[in-house]
C-alpha positions as CSV (number, residue, x, y, z in Angstrom):
1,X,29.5,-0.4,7.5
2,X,27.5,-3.6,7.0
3,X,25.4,-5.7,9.0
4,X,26.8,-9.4,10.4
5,X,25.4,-12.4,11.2
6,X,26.9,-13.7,15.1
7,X,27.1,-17.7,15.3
8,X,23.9,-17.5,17.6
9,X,22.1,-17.9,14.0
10,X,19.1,-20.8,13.6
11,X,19.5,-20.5,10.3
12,X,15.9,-20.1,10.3
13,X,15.9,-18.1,6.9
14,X,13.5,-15.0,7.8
15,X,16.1,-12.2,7.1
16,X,17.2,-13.8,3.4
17,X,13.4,-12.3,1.7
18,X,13.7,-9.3,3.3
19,X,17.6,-8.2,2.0
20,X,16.6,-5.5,-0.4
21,X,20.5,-6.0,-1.9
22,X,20.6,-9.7,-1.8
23,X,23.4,-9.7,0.7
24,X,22.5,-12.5,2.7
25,X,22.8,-15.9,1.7
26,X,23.0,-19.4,3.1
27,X,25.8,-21.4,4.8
28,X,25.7,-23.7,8.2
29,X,24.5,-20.1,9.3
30,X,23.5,-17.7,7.2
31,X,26.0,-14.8,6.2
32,X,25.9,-11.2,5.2
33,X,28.6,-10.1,2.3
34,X,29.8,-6.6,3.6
35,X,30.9,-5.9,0.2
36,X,27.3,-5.2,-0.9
37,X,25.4,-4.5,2.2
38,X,23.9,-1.0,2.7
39,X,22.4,-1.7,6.2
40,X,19.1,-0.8,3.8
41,X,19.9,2.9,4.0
42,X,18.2,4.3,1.2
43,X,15.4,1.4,1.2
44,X,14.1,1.4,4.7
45,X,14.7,3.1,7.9
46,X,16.1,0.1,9.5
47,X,17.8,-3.5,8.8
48,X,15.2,-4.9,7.8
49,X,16.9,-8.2,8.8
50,X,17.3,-7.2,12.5
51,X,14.0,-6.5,12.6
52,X,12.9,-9.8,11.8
53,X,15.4,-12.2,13.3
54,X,13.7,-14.2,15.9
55,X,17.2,-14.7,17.9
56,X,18.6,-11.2,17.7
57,X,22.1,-12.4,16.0
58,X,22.4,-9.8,13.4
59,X,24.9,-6.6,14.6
60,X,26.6,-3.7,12.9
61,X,30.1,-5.1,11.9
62,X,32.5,-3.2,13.6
């Protein structure tokens, strides 16, 4: 599974530091490339990008 980014993005940029597998990058919102994202398993105990998005836009892909 990967993380995705829902169209209620800002684009306000505070998950793109904290990808530890550079999975997110920048559009007219900001995206997540399921191809690459781990949902930081093996690096942290959570997303680190949910836990830092100030609008709560970033789900588990389903």
């Amino acid at each position: 599974m990967a993380m995705m980014i829902l169209d209620d993005c800002i684009a306000c940029g505070a998950c793109l530091t904290e990808c530890p597998t550079e999975s997110i990058s920048e559009g007219d919102i900001y995206i997540i490339d399921p191809d690459t994202c781990v949902e930081c398993e093996g690096h942290f105990d959570e997303p680190q990008c949910v836990s830092v998005c100030p609008v709560d836009c970033i789900v588990k892909e389903e």
